[in-house]
C-alpha positions in Angstrom: 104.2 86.9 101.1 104.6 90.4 101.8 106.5 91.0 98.9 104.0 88.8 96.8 100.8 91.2 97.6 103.2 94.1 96.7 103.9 92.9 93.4 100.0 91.7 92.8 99.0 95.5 93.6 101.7 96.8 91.0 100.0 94.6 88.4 96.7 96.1 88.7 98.0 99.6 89.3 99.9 98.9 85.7 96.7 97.6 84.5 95.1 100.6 85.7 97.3 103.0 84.0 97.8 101.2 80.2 93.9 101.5 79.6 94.1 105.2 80.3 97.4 106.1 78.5 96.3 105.1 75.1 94.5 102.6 72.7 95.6 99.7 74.9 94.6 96.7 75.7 94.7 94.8 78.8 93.4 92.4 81.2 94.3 91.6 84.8 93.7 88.7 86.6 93.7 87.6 90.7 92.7 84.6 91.7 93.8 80.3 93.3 96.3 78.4 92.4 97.8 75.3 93.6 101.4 73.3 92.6 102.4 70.3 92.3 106.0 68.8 91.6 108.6 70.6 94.0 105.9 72.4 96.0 102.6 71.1 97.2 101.2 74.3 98.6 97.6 76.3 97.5 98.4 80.5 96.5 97.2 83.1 95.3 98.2 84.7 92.1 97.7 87.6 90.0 98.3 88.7 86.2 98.7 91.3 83.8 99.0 91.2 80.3 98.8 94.3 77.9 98.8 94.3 73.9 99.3 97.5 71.9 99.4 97.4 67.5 100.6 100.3 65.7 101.2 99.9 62.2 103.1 96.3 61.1 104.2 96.3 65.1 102.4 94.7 68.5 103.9 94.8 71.0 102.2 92.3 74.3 103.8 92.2 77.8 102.6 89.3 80.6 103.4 89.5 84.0 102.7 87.2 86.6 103.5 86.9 90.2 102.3 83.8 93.1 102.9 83.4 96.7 101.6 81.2 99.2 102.6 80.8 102.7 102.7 78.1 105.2 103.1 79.2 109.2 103.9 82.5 108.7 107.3 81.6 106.0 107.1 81.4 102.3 106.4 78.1 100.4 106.0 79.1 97.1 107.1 82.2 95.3 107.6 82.7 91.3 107.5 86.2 89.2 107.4 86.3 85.5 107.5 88.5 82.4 107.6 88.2 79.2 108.1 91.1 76.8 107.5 90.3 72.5 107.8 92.3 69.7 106.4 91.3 66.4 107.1 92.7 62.8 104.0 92.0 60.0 106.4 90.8 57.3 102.8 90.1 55.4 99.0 89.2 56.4 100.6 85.7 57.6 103.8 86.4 58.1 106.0 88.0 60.7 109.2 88.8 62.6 109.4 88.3 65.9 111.8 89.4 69.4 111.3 88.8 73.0 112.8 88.5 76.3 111.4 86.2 79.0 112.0 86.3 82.5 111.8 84.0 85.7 112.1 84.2 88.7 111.3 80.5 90.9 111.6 79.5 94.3 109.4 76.3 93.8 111.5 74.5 90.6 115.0 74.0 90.8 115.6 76.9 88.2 115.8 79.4 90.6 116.3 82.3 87.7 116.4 82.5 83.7 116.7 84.5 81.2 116.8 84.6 77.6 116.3 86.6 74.6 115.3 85.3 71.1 114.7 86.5 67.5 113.1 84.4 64.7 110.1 83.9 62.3 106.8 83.6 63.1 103.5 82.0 61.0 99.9 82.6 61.5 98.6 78.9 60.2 95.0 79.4 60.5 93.2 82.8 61.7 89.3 82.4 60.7 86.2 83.5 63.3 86.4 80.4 65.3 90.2 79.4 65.2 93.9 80.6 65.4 96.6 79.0 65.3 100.0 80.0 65.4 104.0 79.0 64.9 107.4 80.1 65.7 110.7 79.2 65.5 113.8 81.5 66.4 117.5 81.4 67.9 119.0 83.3 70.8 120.6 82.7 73.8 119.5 82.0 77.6 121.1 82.0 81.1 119.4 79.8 84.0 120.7 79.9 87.4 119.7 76.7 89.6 118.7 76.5 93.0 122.0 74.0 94.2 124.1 76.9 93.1 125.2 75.8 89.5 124.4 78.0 86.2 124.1 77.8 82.7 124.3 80.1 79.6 124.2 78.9 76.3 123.1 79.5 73.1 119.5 78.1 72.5 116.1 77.5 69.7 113.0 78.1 70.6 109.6 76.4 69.1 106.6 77.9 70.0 103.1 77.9 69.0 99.6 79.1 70.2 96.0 78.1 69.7 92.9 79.8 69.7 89.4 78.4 70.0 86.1 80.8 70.2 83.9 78.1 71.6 81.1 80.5 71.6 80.5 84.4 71.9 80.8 84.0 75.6 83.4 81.3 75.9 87.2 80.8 74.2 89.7 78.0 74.6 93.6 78.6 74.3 96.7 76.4 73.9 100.0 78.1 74.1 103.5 75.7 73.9 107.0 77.1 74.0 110.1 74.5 74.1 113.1 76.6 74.7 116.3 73.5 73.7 120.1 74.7 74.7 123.2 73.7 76.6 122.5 70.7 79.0 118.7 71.4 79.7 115.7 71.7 77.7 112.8 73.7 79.3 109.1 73.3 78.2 106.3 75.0 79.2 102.5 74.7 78.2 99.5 76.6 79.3 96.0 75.4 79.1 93.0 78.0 79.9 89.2 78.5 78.9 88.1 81.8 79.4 84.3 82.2 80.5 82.5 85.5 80.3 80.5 86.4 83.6 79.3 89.9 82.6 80.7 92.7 80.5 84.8 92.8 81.3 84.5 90.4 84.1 85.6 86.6 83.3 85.9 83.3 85.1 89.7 81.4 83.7 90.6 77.9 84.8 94.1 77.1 83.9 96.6 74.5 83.8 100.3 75.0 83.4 103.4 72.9 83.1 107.0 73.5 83.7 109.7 70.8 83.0 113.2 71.2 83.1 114.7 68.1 81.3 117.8 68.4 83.1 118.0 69.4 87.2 120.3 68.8 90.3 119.2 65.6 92.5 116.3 65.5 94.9 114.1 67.9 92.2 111.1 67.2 90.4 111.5 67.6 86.4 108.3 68.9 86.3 106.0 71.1 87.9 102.1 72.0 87.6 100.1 74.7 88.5 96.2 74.9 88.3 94.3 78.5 88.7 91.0 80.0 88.9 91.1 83.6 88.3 88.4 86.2 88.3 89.6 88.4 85.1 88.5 91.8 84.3 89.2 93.1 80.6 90.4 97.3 80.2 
């Protein structure tokens, strides 16, 4: 746990210092969070995700870190990040790179890695809606909790959604479906954002991890549901 409060203060601390190093944005979350699947345990978590454009490029970073303990000893422990580059080919159009990072003690994935490159389109981007698609090749290595790993060559589909429910209020959808070797991992994020005042927001979100392939005894899938206070930079 010790080493999930370190990580949670490093995300604010980064938080901190992107909003004062240049047109940044970013927004940095703490908050509840309870799993389901391979660990039934409550947690806390924290995130951090920072966007910078310039030119054709953005660039957005997410972070996320959770711990929760039970008697003193760690139940639950996962550290994320995700790192994309985009390239405006034209308005709806666009070339895309990233590199995504896990870290799990809870799902039997104890680590992953991969790195993609591919095409992106932006679908529908109006005042109330987004929505956005991707497709791109690349290659990932998983290592799994019973000792066994994994690299191969892999696609990835992803796509995102964007709903302003109101000037206060905003819905989002994000699905990524990363297909290679012997396992196929999907992961899909559900959150509505609710503004309490100014920078401050209340998000309630619901993620799910399955891994279509995984040693005996594990769960395919895990959950995770959060309620995060989230102030904007």
């Amino acid at each position: 746990m010790k080493r999930t409060a370190i990580a949670l203060l490093a995300i604010f601390v980064s938080a901190t210092a992107a909003a004062e190093d240049g047109p940044w944005t970013a927004k940095a979350g703490l908050g509840y969070l309870a799993t389901t699947g391979n660990s039934e345990s409550t947690s806390v978590n924290g995130t951090l995700d920072v966007g910078y454009a310039v030119g054709r490029w953005t660039h957005e970073l997410a972070l996320l870190a959770l711990g929760a303990e039970s008697n003193g000893e760690s139940t639950a422990e996962r550290y994320s990040l995700g790192y994309k580059a985009k390239w405006d080919i034209r308005d709806f159009d666009y070339w895309f790179g990233g590199i995504n990072y896990d870290k799990d003690k809870i799902s039997s994935v104890e680590q992953s890695l991969s790195e993609t490159l591919g095409y992106g389109r932006r679908l529908v981007k109006n005042e109330r809606h987004e929505l956005n698609a991707e497709i791109g090749v690349g290659h990932r290595q998983q290592d799994f909790i019973d000792g066994t790993d994994d690299s191969s060559a892999i696609v990835r589909l992803a796509g995102d959604y964007l709903f302003n429910i109101s000037d206060t209020s905003t819905f989002t959808q994000t699905l990524a479906v990363e297909i290679g070797g012997d396992n196929t991992n999907t992961i899909a994020v559900s959150e509505l954002n609710t503004k309490i005042r100014d920078a401050l927001s209340l998000v309630l979100g619901f993620t799910v991890n399955n891994n279509s392939d995984v040693p005996a005894g594990f769960d395919k899938t895990d959950t995770f549901t959060s309620i995060n206070l989230e102030y904007a930079f």
